[in-house]
PDB file with one MODEL, atoms N, CA, C and O in Angstrom:
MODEL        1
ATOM      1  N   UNK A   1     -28.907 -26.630   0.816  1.00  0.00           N
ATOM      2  CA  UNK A   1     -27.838 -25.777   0.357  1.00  0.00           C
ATOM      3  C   UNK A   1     -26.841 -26.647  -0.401  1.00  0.00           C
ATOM      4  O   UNK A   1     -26.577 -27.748   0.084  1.00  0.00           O
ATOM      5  N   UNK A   2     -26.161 -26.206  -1.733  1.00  0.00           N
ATOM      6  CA  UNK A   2     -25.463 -26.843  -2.077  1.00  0.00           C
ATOM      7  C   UNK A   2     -23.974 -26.120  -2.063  1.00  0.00           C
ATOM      8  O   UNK A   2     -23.529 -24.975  -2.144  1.00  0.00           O
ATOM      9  N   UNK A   3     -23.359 -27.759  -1.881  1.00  0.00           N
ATOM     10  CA  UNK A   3     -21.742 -26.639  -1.795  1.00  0.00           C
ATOM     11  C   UNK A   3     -20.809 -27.557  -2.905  1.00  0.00           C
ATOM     12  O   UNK A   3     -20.920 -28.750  -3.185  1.00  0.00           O
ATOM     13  N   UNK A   4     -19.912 -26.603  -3.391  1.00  0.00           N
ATOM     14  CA  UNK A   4     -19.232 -26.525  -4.781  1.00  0.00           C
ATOM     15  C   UNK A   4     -17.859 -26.980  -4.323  1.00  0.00           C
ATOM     16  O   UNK A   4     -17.743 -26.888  -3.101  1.00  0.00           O
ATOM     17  N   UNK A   5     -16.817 -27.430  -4.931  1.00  0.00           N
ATOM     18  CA  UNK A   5     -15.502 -27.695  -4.539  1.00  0.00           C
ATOM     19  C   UNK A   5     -15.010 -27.289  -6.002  1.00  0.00           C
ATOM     20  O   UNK A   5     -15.513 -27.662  -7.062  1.00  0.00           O
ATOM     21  N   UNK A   6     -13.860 -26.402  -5.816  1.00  0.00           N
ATOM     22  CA  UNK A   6     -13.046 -26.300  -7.020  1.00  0.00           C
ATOM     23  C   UNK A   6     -12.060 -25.972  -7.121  1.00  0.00           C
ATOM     24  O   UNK A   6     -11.924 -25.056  -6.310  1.00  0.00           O
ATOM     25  N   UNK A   7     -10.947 -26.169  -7.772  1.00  0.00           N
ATOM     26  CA  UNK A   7      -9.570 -25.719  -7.593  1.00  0.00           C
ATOM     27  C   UNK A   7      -9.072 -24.870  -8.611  1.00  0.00           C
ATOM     28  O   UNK A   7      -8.832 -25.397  -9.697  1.00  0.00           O
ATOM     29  N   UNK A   8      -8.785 -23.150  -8.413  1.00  0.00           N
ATOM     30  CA  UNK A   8      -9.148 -22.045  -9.189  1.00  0.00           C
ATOM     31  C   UNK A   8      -6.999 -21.746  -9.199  1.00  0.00           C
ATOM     32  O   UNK A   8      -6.268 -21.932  -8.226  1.00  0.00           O
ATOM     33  N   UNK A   9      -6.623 -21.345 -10.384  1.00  0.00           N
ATOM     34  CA  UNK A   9      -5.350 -20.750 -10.300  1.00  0.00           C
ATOM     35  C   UNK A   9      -5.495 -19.323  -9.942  1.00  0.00           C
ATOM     36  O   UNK A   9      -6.635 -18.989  -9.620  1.00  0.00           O
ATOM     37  N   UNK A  10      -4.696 -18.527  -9.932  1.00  0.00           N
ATOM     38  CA  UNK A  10      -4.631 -16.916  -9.583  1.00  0.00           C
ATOM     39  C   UNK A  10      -4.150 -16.431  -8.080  1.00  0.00           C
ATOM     40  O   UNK A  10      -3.926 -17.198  -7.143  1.00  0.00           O
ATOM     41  N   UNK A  11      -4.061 -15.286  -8.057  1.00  0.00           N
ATOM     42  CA  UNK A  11      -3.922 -14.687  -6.385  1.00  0.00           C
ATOM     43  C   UNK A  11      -5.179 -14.714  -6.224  1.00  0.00           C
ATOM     44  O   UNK A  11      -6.107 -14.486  -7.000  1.00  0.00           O
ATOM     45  N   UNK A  12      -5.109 -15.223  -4.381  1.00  0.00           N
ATOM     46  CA  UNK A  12      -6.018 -15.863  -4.028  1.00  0.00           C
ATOM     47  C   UNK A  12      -6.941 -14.129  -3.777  1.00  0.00           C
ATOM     48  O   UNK A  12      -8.104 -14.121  -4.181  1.00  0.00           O
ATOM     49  N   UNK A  13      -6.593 -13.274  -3.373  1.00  0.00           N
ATOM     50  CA  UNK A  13      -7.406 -12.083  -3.525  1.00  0.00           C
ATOM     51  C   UNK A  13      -8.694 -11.561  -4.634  1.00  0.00           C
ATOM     52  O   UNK A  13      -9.731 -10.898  -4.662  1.00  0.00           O
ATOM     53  N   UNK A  14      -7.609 -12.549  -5.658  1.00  0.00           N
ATOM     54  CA  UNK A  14      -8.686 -11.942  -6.880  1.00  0.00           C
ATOM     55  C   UNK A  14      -9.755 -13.075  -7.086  1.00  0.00           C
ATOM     56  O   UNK A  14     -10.944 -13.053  -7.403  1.00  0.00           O
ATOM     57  N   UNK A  15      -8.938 -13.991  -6.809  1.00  0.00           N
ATOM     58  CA  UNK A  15     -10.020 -15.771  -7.344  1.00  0.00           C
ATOM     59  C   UNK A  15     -10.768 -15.249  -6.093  1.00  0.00           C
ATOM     60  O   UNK A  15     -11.591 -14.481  -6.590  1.00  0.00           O
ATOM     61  N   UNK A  16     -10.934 -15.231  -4.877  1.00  0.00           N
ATOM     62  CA  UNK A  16     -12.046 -14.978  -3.923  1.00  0.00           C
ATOM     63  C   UNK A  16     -12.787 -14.504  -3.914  1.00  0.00           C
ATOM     64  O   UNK A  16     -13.822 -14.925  -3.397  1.00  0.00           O
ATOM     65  N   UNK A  17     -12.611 -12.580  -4.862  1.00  0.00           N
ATOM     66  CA  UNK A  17     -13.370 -11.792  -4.981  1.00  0.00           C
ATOM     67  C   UNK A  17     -14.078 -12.042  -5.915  1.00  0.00           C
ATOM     68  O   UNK A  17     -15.264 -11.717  -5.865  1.00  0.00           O
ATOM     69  N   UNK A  18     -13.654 -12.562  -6.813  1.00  0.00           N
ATOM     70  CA  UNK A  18     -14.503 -12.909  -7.957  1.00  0.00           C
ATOM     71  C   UNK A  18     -15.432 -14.118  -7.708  1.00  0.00           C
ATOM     72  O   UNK A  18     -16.308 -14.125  -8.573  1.00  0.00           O
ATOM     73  N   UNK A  19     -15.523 -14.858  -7.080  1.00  0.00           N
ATOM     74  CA  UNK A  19     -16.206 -16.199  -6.464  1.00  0.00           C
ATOM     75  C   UNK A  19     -17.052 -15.628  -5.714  1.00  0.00           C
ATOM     76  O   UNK A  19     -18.094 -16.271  -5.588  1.00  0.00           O
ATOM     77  N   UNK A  20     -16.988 -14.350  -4.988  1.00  0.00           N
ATOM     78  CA  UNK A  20     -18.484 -14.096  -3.741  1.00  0.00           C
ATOM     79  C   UNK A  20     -19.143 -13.029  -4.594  1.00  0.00           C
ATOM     80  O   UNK A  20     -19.645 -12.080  -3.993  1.00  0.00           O
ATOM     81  N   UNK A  21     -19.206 -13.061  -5.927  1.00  0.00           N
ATOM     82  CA  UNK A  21     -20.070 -12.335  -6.565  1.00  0.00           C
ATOM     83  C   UNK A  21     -21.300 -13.623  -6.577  1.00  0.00           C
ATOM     84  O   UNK A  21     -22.486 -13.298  -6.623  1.00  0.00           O
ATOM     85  N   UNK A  22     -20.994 -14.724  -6.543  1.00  0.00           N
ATOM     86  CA  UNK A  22     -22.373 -15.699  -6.495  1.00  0.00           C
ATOM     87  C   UNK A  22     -22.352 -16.160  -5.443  1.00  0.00           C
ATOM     88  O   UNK A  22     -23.458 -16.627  -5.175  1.00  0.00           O
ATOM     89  N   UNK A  23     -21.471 -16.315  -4.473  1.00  0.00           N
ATOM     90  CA  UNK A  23     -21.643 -16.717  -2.890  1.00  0.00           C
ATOM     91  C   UNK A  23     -22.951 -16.024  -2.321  1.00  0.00           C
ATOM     92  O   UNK A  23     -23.825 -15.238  -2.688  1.00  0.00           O
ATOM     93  N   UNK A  24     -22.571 -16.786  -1.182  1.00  0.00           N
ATOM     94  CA  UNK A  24     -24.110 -16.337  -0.114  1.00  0.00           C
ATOM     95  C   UNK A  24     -22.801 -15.571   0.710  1.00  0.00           C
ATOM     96  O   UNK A  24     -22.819 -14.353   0.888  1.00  0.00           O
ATOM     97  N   UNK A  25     -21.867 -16.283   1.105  1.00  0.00           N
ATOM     98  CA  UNK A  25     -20.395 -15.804   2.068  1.00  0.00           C
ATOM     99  C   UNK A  25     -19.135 -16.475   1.930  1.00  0.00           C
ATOM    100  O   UNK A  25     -18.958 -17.655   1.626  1.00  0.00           O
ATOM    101  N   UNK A  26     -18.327 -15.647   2.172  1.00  0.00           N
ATOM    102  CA  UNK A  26     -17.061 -16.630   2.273  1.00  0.00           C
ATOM    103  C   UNK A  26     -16.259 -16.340   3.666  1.00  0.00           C
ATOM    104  O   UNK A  26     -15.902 -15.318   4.251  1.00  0.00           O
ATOM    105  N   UNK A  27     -16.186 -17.304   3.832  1.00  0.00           N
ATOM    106  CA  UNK A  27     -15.116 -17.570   5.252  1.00  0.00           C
ATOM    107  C   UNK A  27     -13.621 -17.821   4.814  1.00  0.00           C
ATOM    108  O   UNK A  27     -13.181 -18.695   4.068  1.00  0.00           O
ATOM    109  N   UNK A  28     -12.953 -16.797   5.494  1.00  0.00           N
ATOM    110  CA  UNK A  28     -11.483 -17.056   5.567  1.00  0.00           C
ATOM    111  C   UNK A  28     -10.545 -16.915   6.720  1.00  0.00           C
ATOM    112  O   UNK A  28     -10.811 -16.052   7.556  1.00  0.00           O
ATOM    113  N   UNK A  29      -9.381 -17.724   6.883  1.00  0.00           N
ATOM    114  CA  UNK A  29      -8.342 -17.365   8.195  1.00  0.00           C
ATOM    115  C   UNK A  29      -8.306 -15.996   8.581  1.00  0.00           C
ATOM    116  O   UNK A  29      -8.826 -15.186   7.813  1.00  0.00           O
ATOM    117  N   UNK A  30      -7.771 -15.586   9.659  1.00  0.00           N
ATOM    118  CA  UNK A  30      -7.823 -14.629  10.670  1.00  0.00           C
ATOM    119  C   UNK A  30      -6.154 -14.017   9.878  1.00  0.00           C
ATOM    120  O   UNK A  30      -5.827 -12.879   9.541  1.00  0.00           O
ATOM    121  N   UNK A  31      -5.565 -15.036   9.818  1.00  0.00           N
ATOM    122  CA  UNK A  31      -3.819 -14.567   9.757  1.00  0.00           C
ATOM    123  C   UNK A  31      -3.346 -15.491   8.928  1.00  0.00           C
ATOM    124  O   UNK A  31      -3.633 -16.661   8.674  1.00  0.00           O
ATOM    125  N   UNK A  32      -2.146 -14.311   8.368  1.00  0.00           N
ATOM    126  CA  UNK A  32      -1.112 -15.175   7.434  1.00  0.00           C
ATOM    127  C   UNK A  32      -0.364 -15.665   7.747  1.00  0.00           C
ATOM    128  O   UNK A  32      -0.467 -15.799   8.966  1.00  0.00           O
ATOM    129  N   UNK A  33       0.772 -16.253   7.249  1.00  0.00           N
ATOM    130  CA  UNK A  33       1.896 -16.377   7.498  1.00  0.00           C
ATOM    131  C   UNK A  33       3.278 -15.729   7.700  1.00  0.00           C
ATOM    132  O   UNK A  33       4.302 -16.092   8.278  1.00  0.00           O
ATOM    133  N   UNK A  34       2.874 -14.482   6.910  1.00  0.00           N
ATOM    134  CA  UNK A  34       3.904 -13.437   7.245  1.00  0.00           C
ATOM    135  C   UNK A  34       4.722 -13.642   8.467  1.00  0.00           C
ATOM    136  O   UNK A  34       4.693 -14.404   9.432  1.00  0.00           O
ATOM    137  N   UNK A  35       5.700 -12.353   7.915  1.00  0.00           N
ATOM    138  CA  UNK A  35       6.335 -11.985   9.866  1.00  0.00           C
ATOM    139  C   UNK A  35       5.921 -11.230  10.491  1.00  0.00           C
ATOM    140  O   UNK A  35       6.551 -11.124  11.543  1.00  0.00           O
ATOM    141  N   UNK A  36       4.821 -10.342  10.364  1.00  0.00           N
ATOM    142  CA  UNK A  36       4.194  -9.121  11.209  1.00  0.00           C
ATOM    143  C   UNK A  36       3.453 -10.041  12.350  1.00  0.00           C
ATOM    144  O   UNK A  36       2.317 -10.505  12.245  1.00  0.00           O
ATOM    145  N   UNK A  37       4.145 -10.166  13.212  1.00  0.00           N
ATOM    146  CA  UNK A  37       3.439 -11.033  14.284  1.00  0.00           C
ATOM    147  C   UNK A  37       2.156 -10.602  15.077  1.00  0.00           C
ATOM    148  O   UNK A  37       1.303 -11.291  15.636  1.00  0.00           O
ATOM    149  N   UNK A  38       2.306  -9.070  14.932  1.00  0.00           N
ATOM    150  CA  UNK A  38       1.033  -7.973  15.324  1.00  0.00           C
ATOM    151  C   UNK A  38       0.127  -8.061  14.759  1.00  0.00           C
ATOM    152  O   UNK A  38      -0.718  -7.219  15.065  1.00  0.00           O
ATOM    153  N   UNK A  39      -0.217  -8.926  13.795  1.00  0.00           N
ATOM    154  CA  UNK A  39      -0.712  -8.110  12.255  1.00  0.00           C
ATOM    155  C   UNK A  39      -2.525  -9.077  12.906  1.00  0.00           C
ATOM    156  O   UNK A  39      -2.490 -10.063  13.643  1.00  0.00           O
ATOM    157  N   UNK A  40      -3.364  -8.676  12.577  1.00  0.00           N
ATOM    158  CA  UNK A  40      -4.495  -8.944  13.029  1.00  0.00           C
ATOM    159  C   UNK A  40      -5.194 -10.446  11.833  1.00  0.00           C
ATOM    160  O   UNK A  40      -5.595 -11.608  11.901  1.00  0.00           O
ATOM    161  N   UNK A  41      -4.940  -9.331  10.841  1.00  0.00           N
ATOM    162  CA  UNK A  41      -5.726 -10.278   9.380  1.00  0.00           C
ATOM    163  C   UNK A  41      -4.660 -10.018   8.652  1.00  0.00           C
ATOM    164  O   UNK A  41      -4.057  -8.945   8.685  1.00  0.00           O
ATOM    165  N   UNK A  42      -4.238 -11.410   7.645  1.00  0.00           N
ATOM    166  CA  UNK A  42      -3.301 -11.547   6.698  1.00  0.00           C
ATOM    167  C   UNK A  42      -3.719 -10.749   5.392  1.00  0.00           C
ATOM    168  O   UNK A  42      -4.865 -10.375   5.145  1.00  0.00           O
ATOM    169  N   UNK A  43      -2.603 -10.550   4.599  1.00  0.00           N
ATOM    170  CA  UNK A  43      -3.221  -9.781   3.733  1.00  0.00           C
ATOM    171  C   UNK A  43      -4.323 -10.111   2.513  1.00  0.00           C
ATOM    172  O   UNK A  43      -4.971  -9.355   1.790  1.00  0.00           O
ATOM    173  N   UNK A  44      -4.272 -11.181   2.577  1.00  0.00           N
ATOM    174  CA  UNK A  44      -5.857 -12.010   1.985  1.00  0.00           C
ATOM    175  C   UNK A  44      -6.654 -11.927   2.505  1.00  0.00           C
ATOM    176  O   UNK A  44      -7.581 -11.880   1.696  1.00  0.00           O
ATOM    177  N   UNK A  45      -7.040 -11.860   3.532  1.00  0.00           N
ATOM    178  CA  UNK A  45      -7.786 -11.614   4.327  1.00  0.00           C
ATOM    179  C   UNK A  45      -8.510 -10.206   4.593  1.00  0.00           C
ATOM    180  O   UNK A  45      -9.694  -9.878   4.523  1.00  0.00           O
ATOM    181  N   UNK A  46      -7.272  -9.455   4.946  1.00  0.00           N
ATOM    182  CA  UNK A  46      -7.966  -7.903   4.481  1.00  0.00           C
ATOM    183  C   UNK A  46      -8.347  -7.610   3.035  1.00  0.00           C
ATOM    184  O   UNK A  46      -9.316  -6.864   2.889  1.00  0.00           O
ATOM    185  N   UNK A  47      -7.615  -8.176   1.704  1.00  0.00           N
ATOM    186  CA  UNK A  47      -8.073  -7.785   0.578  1.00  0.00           C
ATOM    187  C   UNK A  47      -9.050  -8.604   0.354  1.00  0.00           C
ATOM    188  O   UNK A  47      -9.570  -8.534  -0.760  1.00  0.00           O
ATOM    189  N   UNK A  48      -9.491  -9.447   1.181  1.00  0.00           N
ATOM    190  CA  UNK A  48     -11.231  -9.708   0.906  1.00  0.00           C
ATOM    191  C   UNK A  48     -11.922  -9.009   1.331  1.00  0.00           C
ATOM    192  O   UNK A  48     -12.604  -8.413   0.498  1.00  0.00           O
ATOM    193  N   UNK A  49     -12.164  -8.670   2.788  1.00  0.00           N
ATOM    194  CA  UNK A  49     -12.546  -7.930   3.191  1.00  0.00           C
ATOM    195  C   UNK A  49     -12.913  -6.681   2.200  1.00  0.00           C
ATOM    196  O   UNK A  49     -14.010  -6.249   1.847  1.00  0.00           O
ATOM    197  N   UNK A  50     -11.934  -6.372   1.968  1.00  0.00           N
ATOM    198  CA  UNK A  50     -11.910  -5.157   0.940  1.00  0.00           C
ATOM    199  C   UNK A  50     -13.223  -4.906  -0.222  1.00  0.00           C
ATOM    200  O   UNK A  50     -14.043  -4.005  -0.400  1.00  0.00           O
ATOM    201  N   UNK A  51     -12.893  -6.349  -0.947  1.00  0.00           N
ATOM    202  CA  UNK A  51     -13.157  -6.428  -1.804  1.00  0.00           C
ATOM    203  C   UNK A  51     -14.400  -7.087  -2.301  1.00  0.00           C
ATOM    204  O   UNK A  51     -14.827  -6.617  -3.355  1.00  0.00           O
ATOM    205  N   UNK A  52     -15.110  -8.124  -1.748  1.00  0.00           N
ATOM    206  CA  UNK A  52     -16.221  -9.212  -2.040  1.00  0.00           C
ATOM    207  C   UNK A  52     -17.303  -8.538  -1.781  1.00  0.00           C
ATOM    208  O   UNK A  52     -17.622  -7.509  -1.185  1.00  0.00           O
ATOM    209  N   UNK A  53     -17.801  -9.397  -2.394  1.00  0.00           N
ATOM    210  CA  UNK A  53     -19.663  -9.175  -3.035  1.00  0.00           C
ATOM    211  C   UNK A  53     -20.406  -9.725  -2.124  1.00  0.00           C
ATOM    212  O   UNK A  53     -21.612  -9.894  -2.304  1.00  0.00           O
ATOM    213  N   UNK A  54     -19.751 -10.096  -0.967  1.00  0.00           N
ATOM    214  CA  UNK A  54     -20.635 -10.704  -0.017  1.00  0.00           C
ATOM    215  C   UNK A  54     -20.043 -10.776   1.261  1.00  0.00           C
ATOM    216  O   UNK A  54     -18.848 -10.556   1.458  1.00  0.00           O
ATOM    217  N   UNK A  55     -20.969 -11.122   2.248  1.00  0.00           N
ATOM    218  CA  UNK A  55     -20.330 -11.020   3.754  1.00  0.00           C
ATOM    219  C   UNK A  55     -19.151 -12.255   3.936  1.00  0.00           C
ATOM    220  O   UNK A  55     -19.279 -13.457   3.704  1.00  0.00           O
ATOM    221  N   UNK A  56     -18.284 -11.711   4.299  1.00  0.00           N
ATOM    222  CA  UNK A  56     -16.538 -11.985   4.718  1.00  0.00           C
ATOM    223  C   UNK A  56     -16.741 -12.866   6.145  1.00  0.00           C
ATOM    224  O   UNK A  56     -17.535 -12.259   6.863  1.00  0.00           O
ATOM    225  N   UNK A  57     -16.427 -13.685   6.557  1.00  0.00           N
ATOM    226  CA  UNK A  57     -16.423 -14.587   7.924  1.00  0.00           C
ATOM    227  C   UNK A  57     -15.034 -14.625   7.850  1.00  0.00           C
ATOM    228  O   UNK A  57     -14.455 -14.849   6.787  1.00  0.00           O
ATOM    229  N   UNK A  58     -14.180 -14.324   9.405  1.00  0.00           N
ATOM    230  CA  UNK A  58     -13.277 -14.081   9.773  1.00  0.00           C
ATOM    231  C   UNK A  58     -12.954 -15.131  10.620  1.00  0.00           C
ATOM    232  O   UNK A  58     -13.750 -15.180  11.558  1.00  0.00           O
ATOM    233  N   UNK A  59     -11.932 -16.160  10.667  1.00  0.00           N
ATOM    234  CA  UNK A  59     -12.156 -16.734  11.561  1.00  0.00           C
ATOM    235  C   UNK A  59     -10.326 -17.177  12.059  1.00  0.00           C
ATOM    236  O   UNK A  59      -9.310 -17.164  11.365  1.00  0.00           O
ATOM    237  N   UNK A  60     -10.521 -17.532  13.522  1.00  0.00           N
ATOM    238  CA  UNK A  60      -8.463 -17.328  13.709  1.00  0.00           C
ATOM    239  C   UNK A  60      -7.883 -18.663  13.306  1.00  0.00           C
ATOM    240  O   UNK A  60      -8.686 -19.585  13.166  1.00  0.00           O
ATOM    241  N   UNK A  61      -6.891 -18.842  13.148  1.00  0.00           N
ATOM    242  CA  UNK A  61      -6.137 -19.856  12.655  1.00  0.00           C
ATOM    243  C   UNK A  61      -6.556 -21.040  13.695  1.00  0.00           C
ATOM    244  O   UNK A  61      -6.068 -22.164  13.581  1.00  0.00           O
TER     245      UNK A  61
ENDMDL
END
């Protein structure tokens, strides 16, 4: 398996979604930084979810 390193400008929502159109998966944090201390998944996190071309790995801070 080969793995890529790159450093992409943009909101990270959109650079992600657009990156697991050739992924196998992408893994991201559980939570943001926000103040919703309740809050389960940060909002990058849910707008991947949302959004990618491939299976989402959730994982907690």
């Amino acid at each position: 398996m080969e793995l890529h390193h790159e450093v992409v400008r943009g909101h990270p929502v959109d650079v992600l979604t657009q990156a697991s159109e050739h992924a196998l998966g992408l893994v991201v944090g559980s939570r943001g930084r926000g103040g919703f201390t309740g809050m389960v998944l940060g909002s990058v996190s849910q707008g991947v979810l949302h959004h990618a071309r491939c299976p989402v790995i959730t994982v907690p801070a």
